[in-house]
N, C-alpha and C positions, 0 to 999 in steps of 0.2 A: 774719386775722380774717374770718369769712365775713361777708358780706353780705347773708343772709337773716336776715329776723328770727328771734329764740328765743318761742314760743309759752311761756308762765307760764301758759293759763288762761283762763278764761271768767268774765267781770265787767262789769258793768253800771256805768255810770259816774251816781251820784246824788247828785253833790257839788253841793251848794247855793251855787254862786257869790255870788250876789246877797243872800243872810241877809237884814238886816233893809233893804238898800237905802236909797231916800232915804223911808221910813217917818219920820212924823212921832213919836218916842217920846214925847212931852213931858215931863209929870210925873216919867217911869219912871224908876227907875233902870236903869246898864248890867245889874245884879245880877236885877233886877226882868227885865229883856227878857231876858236869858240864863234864866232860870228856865222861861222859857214858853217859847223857843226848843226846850233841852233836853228838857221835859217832851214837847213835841212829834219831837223826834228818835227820843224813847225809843220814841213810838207809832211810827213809820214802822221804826223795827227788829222792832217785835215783828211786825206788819202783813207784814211784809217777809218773816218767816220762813214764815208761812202761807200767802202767797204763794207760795214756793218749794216749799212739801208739796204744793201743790197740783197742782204739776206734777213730783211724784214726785222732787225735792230730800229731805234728809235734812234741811237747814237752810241758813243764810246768816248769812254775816260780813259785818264791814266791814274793808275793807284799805284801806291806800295812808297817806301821810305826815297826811291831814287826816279817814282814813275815810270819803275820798269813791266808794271801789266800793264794789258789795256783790258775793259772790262765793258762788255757790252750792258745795253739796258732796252728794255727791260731781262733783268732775267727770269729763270721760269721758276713759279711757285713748288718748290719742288714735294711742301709737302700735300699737295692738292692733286699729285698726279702717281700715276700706277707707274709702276717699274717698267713698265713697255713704253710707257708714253716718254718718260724721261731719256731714257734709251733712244727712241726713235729723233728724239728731242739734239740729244748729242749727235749723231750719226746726222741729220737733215741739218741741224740748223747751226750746229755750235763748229764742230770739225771742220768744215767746209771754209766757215769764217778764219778760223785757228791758221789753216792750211796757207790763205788767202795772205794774211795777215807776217804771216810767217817769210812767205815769196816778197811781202811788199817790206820788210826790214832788209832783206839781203837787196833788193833792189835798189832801197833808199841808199843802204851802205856804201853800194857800189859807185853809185852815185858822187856821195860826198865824197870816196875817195879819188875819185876823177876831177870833182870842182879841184879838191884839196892839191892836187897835184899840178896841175893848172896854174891854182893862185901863186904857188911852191915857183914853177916856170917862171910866171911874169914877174915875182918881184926879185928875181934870179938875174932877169934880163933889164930891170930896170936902170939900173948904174950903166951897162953900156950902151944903153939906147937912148940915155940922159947926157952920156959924152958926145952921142954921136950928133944930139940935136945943139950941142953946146956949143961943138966942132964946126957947127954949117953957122952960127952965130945969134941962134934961135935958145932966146933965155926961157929957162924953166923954173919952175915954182914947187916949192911941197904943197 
């Protein structure tokens, strides 16, 4: 068995360890947090692939067991090209993506925890602003 590793590919590792952390959900439900989670994952894919055209990608996936890379395409033939060219290859084309991609996790993140926090608020406030319309004689509904 050799000893050197097998190259698979050029992939950005954007797996969200920390998801909701020790975020206070309150009210929410798990269904409720997954929703906003999701609806935010969905942005940081689409985000993601635009990302990648920009630096002359065709698009990007997510691989791995939790879809924690994302994985630009095409990648580069690497065995078709000189040690400079792949080099120049990573430095121009791949890093820049990496870097990009990287700022746009922390930004999604920041993101969700702001909806999340929000949602957290209104259904916080919803029991007494549900007495309060209940009070004036104005019926409510789930």
């Amino acid at each position: 068995m050799s000893e050197q590793p097998t190259h698979h590919g050029y992939a950005v590792n954007v797996k969200d360890r920390t998801l909701y952390g020790d975020v206070d959900t309150g009210p929410l439900t798990d269904d409720q947090v997954q929703a906003i989670y999701d609806n935010h994952a969905e942005d940081f894919w689409h985000l993601a692939g635009e990302v990648a055209r920009e630096y002359g990608f065709r698009d990007i996936y997510s691989e791995g067991r939790m879809g924690g890379w994302a994985v630009p395409v095409p990648q580069p033939a690497t065995d078709d090209m000189w040690p400079a060219e792949l080099e120049a290859w990573v430095r121009d084309r791949f890093r820049p993506l990496e870097r990009d991609l990287l700022e746009l996790v922390a930004g999604v993140r920041a993101d969700f925890l702001s909806d999340l926090a929000d949602a957290v608020a209104r259904a916080k406030a919803e029991p007494a602003e549900r007495a309060e319309w209940e009070a004036r004689g104005v019926q409510t509904v789930d």
